[in-house]
ROGUDREN-975657 format. One record per residue: x negated, y negated, z negated of N, C-alpha, C in turn; residue in three letters; chain. Coordinates in steps of 0.05 Angstrom, whole numbers, always signed. Layout:
<rs>
{r {X,Y,Z},{X,Y,Z},{X,Y,Z},"ALA","A"}
...
</rs>
This chain:
<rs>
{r {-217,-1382,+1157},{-203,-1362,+1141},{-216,-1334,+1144},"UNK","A"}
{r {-224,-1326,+1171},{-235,-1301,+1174},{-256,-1298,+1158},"UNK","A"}
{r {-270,-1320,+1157},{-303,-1316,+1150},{-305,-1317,+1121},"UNK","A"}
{r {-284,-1333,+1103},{-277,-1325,+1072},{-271,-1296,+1069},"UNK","A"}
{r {-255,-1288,+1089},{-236,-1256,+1086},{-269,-1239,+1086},"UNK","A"}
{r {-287,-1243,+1108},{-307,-1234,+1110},{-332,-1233,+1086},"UNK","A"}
{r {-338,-1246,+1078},{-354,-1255,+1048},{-342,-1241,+1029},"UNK","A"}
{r {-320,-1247,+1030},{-294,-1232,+994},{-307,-1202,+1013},"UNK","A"}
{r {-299,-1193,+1029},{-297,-1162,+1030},{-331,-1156,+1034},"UNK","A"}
{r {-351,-1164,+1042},{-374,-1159,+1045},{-388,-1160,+1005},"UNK","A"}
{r {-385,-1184,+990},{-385,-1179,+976},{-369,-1152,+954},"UNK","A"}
{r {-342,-1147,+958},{-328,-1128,+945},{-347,-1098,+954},"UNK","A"}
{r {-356,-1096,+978},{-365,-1074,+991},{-394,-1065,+974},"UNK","A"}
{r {-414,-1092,+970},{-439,-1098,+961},{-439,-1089,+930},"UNK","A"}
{r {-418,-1090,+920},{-403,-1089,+892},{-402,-1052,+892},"UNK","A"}
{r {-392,-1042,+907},{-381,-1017,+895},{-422,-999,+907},"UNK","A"}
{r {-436,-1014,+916},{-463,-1000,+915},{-484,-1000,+905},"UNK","A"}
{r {-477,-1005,+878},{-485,-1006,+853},{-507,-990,+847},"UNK","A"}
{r {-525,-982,+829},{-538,-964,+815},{-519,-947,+786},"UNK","A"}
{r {-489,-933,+798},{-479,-929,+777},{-481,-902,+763},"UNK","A"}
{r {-485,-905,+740},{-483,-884,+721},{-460,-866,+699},"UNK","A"}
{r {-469,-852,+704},{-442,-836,+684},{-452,-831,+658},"UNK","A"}
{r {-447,-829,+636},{-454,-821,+612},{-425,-809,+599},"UNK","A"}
{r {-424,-782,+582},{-417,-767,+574},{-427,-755,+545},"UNK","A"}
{r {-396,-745,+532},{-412,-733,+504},{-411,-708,+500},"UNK","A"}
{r {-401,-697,+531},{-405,-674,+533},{-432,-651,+538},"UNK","A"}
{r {-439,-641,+530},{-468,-620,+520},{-458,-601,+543},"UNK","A"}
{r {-486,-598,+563},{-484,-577,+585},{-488,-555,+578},"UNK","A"}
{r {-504,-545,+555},{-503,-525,+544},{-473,-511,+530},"UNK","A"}
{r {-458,-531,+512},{-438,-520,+507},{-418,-518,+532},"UNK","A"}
{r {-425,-530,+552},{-402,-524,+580},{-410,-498,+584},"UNK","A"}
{r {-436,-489,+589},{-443,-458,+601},{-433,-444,+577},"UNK","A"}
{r {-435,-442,+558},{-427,-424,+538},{-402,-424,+533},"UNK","A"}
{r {-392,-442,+548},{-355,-434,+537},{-346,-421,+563},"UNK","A"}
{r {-356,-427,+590},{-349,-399,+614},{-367,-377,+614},"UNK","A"}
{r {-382,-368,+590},{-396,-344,+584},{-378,-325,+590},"UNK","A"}
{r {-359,-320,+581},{-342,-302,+577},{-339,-284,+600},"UNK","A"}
{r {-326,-305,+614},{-315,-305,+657},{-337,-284,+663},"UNK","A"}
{r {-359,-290,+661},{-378,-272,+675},{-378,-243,+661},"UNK","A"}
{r {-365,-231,+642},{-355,-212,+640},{-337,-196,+643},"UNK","A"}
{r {-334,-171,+655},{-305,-159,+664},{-302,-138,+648},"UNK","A"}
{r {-275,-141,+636},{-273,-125,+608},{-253,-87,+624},"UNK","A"}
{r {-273,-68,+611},{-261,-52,+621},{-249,-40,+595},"UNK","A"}
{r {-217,-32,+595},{-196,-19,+569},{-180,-6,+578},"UNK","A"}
{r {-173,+17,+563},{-151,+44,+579},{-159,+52,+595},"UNK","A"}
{r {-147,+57,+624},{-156,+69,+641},{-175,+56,+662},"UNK","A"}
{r {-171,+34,+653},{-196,+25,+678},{-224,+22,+667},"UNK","A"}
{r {-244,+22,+675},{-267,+48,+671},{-284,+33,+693},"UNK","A"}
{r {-306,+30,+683},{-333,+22,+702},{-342,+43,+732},"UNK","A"}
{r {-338,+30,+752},{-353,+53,+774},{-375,+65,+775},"UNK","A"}
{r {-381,+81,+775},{-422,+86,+790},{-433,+84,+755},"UNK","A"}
{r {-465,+79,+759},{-474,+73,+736},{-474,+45,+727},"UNK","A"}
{r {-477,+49,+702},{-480,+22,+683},{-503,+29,+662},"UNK","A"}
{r {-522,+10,+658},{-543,+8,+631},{-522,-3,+615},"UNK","A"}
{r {-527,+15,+588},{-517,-2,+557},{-528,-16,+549},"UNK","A"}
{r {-526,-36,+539},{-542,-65,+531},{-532,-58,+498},"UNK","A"}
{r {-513,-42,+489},{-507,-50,+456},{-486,-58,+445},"UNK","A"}
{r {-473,-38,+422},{-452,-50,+408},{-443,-80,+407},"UNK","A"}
{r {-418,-92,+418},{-413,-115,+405},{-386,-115,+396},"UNK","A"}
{r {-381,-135,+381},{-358,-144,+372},{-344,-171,+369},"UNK","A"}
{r {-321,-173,+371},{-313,-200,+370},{-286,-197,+348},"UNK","A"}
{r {-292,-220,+330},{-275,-219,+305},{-264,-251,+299},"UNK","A"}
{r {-237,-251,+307},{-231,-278,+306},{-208,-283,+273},"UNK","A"}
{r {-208,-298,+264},{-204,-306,+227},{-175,-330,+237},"UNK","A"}
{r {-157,-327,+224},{-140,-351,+221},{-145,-358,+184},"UNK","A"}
{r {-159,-385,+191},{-181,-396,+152},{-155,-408,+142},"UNK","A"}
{r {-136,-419,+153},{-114,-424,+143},{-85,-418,+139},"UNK","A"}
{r {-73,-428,+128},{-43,-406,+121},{-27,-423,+147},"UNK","A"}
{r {-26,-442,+148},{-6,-455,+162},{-31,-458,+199},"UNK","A"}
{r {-45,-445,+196},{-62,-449,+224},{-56,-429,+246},"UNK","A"}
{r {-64,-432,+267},{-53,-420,+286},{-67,-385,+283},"UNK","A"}
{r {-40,-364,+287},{-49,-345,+286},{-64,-324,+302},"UNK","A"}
{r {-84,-309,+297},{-102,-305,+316},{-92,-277,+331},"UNK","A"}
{r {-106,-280,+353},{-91,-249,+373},{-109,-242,+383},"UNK","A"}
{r {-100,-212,+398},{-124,-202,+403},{-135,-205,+425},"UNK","A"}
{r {-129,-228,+437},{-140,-244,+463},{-162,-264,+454},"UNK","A"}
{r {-158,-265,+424},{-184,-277,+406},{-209,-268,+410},"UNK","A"}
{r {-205,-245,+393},{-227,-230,+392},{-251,-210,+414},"UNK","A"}
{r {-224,-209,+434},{-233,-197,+463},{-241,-215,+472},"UNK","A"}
{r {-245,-244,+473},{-259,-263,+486},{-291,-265,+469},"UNK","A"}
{r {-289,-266,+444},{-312,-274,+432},{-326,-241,+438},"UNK","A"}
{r {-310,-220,+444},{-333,-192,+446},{-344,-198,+470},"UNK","A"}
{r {-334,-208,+485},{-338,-223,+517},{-364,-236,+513},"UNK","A"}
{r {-362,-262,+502},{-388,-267,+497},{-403,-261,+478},"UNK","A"}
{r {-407,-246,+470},{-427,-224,+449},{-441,-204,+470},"UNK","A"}
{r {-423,-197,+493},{-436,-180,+505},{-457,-192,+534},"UNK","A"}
{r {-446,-226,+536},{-459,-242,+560},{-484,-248,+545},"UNK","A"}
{r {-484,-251,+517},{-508,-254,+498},{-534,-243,+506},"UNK","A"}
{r {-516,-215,+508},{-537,-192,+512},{-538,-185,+543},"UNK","A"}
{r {-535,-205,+560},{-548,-208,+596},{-529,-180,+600},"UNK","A"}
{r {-504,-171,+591},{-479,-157,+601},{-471,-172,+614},"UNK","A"}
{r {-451,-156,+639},{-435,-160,+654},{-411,-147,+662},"UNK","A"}
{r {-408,-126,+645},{-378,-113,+635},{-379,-110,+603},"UNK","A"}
{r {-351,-103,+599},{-359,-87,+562},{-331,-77,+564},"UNK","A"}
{r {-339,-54,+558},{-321,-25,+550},{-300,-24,+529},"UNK","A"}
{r {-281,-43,+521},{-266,-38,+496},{-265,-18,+486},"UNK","A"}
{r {-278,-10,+467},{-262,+21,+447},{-240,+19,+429},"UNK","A"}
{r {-239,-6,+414},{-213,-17,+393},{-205,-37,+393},"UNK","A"}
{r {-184,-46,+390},{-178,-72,+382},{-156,-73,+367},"UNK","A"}
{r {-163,-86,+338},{-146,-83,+320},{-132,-112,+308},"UNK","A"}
{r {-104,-108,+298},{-96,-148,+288},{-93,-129,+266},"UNK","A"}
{r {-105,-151,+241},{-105,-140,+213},{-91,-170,+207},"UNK","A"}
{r {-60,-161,+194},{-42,-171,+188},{-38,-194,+156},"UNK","A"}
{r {-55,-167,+141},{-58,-170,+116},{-81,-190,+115},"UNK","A"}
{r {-76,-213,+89},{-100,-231,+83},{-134,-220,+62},"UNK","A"}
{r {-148,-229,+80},{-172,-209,+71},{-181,-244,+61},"UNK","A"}
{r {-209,-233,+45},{-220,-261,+35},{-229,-276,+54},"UNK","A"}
{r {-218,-302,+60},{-227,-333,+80},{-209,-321,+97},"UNK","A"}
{r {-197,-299,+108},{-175,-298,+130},{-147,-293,+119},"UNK","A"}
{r {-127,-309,+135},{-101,-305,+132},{-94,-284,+148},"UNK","A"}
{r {-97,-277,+176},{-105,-253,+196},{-126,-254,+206},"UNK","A"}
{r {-122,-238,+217},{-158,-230,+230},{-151,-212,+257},"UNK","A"}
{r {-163,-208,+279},{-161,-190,+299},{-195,-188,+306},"UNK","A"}
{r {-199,-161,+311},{-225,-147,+312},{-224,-127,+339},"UNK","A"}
{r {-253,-134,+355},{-250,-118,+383},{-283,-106,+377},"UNK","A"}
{r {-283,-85,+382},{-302,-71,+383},{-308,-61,+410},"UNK","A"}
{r {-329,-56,+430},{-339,-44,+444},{-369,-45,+461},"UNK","A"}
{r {-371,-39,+486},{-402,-33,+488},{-402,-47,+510},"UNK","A"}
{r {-423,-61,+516},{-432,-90,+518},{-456,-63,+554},"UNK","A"}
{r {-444,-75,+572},{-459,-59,+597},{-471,-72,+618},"UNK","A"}
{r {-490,-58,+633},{-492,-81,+649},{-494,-55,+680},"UNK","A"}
{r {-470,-71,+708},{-466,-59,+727},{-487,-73,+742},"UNK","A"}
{r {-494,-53,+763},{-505,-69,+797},{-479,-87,+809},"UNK","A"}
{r {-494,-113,+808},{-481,-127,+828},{-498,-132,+860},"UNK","A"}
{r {-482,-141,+883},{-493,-145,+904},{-521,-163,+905},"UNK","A"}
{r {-523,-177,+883},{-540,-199,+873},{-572,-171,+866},"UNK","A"}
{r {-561,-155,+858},{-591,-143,+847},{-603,-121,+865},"UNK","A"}
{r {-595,-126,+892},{-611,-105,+911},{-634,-110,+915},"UNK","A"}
</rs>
């Protein structure tokens, strides 16, 4: 009996040390590009970049609701996509100057919310 118990578990053991593989339809590229964002720290109102910063350049983020019955867009939309507009541009803060929800239907949008600001880049401990 032991030595069946022994074989079943030696084989079950032999079994899980496999050559196994994972396959996925997930794109590593679109994984980095959707935590683009994270790596930017959005400065609005009173909080304000320390020390110096290089400007890297206007960006904007403009998010569209294409449908009437679709989910409506906010300005947590658009401040994300200015987010990555400004990681685009190897930023690592961005400055809000506006952010506007345009209520009214413009052509292809039912709303719209629009973030404007400046796309910067701070010293981190990383660049001494």
């Amino acid at each position: 009996m032991r030595l069946i118990l022994l074989i079943v578990l030696t084989a079950l053991l032999s079994a899980c040390n496999s050559n196994y593989t994972f396959n996925s339809n997930l794109n590593r590229d679109a994984i980095e590009d959707y935590f683009k964002p994270s790596e930017v720290t959005v400065y609005e109102g009173d909080t304000q970049p320390l020390g110096q910063y290089e400007l890297k350049g206007l960006v904007q983020g403009e998010a569209c609701q294409v449908e009437k019955n679709g989910v409506p867009v906010t300005l947590a939309d658009a401040r994300t996509l200015a987010r990555r507009a400004a990681a685009d541009k190897n930023a690592n803060g961005l400055i809000i100057k506006n952010c506007v929800l345009v209520a009214e239907p413009t052509p292809g949008c039912f709303s719209s919310a629009l973030c404007i600001g400046q796309a910067i880049k701070t010293p981190t401990n990383t660049d001494k």
